[in-house]
PASEBA-1860 file (N, C-alpha, C; in nm, 3 decimals):
! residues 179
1> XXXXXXXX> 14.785/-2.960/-4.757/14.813/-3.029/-4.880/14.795/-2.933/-4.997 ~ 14.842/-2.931/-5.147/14.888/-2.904/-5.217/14.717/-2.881/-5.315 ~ 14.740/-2.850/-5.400/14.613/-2.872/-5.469/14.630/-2.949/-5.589 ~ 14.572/-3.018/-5.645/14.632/-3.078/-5.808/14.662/-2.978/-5.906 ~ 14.766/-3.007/-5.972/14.830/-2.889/-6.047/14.817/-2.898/-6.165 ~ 14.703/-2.982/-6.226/14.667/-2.963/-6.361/14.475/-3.005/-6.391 ~ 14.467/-2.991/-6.469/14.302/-3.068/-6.499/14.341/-3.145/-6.524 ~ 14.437/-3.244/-6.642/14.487/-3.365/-6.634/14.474/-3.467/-6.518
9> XXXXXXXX> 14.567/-3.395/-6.417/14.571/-3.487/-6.291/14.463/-3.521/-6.200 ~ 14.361/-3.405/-6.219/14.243/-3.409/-6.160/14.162/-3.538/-6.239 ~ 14.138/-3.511/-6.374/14.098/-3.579/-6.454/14.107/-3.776/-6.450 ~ 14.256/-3.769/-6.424/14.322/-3.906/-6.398/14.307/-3.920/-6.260 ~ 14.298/-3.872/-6.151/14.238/-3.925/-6.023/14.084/-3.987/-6.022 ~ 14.009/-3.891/-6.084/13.859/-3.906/-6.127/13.848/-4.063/-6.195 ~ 13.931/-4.039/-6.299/13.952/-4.186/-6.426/13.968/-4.320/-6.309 ~ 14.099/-4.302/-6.241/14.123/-4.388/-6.124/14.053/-4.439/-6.066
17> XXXXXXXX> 13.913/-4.366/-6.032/13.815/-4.455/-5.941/13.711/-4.490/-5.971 ~ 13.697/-4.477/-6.115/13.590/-4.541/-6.186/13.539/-4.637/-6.189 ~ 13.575/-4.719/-6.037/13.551/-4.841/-6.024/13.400/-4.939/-5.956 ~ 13.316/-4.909/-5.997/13.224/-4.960/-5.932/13.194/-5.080/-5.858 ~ 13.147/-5.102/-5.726/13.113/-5.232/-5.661/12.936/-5.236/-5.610 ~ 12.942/-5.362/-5.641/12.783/-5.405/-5.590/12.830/-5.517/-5.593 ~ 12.782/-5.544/-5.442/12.790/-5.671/-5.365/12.656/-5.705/-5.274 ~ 12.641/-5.842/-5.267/12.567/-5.853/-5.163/12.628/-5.907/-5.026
25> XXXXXXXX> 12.558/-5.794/-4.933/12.639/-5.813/-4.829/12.583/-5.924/-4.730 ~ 12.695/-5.970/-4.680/12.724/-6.081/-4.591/12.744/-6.227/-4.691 ~ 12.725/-6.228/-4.813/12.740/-6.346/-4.860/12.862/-6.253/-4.971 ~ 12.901/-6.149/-4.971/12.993/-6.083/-5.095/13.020/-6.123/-5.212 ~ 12.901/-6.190/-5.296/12.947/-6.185/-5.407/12.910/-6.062/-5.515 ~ 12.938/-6.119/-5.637/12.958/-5.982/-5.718/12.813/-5.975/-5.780 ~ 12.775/-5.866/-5.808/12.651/-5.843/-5.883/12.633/-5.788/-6.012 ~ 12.744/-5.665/-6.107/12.801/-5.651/-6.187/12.937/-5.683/-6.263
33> XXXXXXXX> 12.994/-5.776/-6.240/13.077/-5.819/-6.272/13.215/-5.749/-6.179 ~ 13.222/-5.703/-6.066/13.331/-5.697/-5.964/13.360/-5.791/-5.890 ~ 13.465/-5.767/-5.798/13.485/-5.858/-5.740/13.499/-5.765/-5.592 ~ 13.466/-5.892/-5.490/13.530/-5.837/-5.359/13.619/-5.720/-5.304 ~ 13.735/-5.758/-5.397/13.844/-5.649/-5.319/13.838/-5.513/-5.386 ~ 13.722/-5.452/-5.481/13.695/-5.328/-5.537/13.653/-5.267/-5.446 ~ 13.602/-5.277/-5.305/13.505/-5.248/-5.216/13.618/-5.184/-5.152 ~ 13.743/-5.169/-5.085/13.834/-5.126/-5.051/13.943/-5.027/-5.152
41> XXXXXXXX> 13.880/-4.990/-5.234/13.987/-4.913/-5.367/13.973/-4.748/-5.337 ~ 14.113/-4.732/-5.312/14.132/-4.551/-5.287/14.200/-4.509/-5.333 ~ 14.206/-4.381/-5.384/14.329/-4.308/-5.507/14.311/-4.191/-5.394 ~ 14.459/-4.177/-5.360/14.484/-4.045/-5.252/14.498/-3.921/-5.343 ~ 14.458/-3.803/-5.281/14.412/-3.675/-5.355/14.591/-3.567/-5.302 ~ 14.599/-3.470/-5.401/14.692/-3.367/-5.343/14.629/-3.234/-5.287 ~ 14.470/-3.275/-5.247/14.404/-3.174/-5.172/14.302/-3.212/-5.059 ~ 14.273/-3.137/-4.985/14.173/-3.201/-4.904/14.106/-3.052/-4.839
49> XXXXXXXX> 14.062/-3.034/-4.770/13.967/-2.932/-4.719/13.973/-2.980/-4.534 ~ 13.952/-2.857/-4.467/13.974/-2.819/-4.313/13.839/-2.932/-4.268 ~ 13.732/-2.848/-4.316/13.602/-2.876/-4.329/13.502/-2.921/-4.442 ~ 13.440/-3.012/-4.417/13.343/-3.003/-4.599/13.192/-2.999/-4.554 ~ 13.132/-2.894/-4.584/13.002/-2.877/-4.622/12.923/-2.991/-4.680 ~ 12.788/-3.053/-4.599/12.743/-3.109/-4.700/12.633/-3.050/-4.787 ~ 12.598/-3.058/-4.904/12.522/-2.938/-4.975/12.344/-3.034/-4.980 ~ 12.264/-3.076/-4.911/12.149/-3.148/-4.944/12.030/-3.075/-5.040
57> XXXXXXXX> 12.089/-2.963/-5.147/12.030/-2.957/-5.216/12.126/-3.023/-5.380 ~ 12.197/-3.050/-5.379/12.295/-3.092/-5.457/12.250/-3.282/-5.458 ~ 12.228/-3.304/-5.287/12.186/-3.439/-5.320/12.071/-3.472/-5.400 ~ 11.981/-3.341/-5.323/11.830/-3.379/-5.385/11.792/-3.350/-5.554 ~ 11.897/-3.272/-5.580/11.883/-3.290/-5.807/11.996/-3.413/-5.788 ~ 12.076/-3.464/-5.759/12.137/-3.596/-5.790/12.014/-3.719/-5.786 ~ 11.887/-3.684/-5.669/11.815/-3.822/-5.718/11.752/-3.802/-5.763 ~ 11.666/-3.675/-5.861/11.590/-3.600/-5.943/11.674/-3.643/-6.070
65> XXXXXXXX> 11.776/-3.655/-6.068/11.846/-3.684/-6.229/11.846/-3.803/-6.216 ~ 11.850/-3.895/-6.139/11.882/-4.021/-6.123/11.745/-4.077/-6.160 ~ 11.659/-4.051/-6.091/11.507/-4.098/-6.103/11.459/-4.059/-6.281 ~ 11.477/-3.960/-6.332/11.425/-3.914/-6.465/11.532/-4.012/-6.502 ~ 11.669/-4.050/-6.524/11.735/-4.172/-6.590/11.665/-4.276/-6.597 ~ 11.600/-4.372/-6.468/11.563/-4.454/-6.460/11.423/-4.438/-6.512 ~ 11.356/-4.361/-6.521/11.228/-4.318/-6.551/11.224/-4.386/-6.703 ~ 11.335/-4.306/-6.781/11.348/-4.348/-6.945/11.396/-4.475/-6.920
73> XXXXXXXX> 11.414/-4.557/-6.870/11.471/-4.697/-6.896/11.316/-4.780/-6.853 ~ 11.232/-4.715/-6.784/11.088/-4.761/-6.781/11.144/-4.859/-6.612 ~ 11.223/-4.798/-6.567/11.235/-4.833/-6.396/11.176/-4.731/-6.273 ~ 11.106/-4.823/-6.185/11.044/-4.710/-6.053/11.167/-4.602/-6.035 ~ 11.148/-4.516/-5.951/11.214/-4.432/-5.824/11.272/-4.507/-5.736 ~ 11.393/-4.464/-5.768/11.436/-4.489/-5.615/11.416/-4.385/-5.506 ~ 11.389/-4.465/-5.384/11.348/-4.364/-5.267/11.513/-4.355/-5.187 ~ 11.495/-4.204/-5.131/11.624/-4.137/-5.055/11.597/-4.215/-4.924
81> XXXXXXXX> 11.692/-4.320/-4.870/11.656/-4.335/-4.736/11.800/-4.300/-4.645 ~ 11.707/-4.292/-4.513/11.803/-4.148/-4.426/11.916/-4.248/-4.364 ~ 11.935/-4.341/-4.355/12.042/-4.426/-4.323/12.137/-4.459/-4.408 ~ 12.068/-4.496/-4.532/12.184/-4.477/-4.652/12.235/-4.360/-4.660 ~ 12.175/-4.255/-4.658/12.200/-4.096/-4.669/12.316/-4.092/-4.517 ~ 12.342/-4.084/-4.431/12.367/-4.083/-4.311/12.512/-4.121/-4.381 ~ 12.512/-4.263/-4.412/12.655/-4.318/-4.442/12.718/-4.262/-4.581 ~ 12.660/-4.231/-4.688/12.665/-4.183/-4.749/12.707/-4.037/-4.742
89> XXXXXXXX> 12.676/-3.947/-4.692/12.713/-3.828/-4.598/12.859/-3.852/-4.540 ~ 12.815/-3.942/-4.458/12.990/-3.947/-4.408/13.119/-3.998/-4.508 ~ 13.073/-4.097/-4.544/13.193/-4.125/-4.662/13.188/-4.005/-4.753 ~ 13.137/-3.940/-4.761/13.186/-3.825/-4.874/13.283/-3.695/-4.781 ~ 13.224/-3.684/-4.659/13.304/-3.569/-4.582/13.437/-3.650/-4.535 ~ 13.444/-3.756/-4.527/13.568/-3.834/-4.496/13.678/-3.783/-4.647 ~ 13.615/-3.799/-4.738/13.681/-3.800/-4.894/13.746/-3.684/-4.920 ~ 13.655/-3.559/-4.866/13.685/-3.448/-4.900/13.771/-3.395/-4.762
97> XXXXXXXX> 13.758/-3.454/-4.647/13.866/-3.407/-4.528/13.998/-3.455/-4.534 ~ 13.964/-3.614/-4.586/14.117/-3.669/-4.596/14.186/-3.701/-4.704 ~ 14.163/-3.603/-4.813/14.188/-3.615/-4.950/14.225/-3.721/-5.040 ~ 14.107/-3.768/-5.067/14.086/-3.935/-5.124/13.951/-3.949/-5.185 ~ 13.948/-4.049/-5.236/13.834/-4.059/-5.313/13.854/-4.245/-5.382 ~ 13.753/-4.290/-5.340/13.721/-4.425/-5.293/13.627/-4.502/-5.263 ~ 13.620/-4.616/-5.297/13.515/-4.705/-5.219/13.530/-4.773/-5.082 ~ 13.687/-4.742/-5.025/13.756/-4.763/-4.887/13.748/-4.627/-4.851
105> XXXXXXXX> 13.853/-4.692/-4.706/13.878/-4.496/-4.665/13.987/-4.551/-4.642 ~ 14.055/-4.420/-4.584/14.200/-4.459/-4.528/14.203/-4.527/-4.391 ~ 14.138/-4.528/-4.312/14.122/-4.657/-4.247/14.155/-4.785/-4.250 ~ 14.130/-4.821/-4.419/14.049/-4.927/-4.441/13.966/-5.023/-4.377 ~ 13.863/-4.899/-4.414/13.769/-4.956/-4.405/13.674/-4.981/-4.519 ~ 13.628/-5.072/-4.548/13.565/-5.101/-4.665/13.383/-5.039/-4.706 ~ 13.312/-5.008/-4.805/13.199/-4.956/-4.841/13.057/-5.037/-4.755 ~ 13.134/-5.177/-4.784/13.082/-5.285/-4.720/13.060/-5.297/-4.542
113> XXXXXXXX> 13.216/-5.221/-4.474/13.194/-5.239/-4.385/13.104/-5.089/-4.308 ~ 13.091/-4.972/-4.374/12.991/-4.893/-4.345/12.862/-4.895/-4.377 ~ 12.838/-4.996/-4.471/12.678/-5.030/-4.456/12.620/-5.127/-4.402 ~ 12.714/-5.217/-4.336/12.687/-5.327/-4.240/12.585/-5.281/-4.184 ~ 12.616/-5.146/-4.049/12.519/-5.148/-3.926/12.347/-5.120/-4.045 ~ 12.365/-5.032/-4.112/12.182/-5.002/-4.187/12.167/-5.057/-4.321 ~ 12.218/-5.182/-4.318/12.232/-5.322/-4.449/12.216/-5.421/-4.371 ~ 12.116/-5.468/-4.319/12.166/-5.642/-4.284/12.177/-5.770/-4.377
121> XXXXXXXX> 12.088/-5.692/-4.502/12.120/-5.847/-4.561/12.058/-5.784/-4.745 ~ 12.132/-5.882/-4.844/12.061/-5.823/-4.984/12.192/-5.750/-5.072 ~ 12.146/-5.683/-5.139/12.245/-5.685/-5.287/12.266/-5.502/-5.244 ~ 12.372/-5.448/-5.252/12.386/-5.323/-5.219/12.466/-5.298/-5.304 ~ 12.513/-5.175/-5.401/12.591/-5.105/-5.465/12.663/-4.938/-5.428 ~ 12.729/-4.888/-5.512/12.824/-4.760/-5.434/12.890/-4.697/-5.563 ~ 12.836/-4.598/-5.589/12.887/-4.503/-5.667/12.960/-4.389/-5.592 ~ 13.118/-4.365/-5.657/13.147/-4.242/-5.577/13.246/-4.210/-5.690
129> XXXXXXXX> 13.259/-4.064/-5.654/13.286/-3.961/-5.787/13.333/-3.813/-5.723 ~ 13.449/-3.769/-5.798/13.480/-3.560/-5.761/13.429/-3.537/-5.843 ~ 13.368/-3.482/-5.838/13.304/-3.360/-5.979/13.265/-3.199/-5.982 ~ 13.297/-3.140/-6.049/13.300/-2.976/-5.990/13.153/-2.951/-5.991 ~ 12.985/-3.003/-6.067/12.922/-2.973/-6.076/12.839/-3.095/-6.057 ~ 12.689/-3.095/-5.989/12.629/-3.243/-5.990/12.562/-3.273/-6.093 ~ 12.581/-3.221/-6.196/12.550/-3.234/-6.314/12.664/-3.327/-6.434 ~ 12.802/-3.257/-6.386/12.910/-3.354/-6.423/12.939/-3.473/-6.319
137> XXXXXXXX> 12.875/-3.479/-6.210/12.899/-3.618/-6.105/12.729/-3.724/-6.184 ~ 12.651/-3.655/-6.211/12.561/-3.759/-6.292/12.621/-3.797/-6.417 ~ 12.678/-3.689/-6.491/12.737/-3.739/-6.647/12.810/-3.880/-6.625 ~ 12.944/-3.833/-6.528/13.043/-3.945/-6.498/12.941/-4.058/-6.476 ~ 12.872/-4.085/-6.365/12.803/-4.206/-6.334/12.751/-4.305/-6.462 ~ 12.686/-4.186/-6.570/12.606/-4.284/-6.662/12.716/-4.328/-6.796 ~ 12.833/-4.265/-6.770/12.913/-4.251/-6.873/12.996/-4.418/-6.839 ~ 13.008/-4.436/-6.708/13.055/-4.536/-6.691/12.957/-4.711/-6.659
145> XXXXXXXX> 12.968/-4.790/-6.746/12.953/-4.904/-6.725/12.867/-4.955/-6.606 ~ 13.006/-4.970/-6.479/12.977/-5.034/-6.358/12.879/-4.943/-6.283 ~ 12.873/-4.800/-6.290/12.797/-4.685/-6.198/12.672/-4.692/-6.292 ~ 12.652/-4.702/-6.441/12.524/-4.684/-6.472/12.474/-4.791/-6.412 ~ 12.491/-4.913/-6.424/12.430/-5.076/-6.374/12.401/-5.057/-6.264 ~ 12.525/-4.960/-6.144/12.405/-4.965/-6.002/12.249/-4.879/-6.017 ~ 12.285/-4.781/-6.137/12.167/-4.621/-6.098/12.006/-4.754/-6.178 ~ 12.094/-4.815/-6.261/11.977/-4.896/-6.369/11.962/-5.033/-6.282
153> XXXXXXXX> 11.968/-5.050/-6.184/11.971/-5.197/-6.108/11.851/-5.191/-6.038 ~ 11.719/-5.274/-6.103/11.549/-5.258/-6.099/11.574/-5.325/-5.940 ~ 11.690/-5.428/-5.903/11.653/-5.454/-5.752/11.712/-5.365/-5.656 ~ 11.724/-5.240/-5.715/11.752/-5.109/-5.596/11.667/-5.081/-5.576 ~ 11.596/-5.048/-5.464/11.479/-4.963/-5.439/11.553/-4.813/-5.395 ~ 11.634/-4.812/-5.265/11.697/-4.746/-5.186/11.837/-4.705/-5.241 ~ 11.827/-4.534/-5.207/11.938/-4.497/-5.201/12.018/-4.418/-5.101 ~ 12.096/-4.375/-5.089/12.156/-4.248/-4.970/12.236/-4.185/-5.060
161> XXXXXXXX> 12.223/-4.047/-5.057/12.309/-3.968/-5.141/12.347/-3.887/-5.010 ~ 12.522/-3.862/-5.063/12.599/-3.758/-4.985/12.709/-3.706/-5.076 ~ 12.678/-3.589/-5.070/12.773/-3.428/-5.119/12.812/-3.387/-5.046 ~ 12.938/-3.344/-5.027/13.009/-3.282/-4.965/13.143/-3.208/-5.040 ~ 13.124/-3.041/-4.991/13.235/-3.003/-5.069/13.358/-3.012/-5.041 ~ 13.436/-3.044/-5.165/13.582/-3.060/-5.108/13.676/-2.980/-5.161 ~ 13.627/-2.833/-5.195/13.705/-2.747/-5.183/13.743/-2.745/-5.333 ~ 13.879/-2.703/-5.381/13.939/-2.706/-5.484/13.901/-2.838/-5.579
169> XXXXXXXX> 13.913/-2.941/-5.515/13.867/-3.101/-5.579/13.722/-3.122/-5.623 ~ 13.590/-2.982/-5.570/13.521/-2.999/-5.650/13.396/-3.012/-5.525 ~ 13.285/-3.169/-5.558/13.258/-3.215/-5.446/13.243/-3.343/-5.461 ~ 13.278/-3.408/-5.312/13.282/-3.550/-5.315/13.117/-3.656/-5.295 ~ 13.081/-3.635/-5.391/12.974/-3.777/-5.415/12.972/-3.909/-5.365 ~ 12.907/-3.967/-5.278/12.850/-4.100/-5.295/12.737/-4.101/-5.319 ~ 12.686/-4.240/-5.350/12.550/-4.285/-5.348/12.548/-4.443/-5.324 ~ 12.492/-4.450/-5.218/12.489/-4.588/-5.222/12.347/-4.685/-5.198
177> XXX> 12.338/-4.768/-5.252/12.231/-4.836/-5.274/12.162/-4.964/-5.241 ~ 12.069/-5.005/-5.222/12.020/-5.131/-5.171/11.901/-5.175/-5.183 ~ 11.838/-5.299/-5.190/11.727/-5.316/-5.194/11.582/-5.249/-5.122
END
């Protein structure tokens, strides 16, 4: 595949998925003002990568910035847990192998339906983001609405962060979250 042929276009893929979902799963309703079918939303990329690296020092200042955010809002830590991390991990090397970027995959399969097996029950959210630096993948998050409300959502305890590079596109971020 091709690479995106402008910062524009990069820019407007990024813009594209600015879509945040938090749901609680098995009963799916909305928790920030989404709805259901956001949980399946993918904007296909004109790049993708052979292989993607995941970088777990990239995750670990993503919940170091995340935690000092919540810190100033006078909210606990969220703790890294290795199952969220696990799925989280994979939806990002999926993003960056099959050039997309989403709260689905090309599967469709939904955010919802990869946190089923280490979610059984409770309010879960999903931030995902390209960003060339994890410094600009935190900016984006707090810059937007629906992604600050999951990082500021006092009934998150839990998170899973996964980086993975995706080459020209930067690297592909999730984080996803749960009680």
């Amino acid at each position: 595949m091709g690479i995106l042929a402008t910062s524009t276009a990069r820019q407007f893929a990024i813009a594209s998925i600015l879509v945040v979902t938090s749901l609680t799963v098995g009963h799916v309703k909305s928790a920030s003002g989404s709805t259901a079918g956001e949980s399946n939303v993918v904007v296909r990329l004109s790049t993708s990568v052979a292989h993607a690296d995941i970088d777990a020092g990239a995750e670990s200042e993503l919940l170091r910035l995340m935690n000092e955010a919540r810190a100033a809002h006078g909210l606990p830590r969220l703790y890294m847990d290795a199952s969220l991390r696990f799925v989280a991990r994979q939806h990002s090397t999926d993003m960056a192998v099959h050039g997309y970027v989403g709260h689905g995959s090309l599967a469709g399969r939904s955010f919802l339906d990869r946190l089923a097996p280490v979610v059984r029950s409770g309010l879960v959210g999903e931030n995902v983001t390209l960003a060339q630096t994890v410094g600009e993948a935190h900016t984006i998050f707090l810059a937007s609405t629906g992604h600050f409300q999951n990082i500021m959502n006092a009934e998150f305890h839990r998170v899973g962060i996964g980086v993975a590079d995706a080459g020209s596109a930067g690297l592909a971020v999730t984080e996803d979250f749960a009680e």
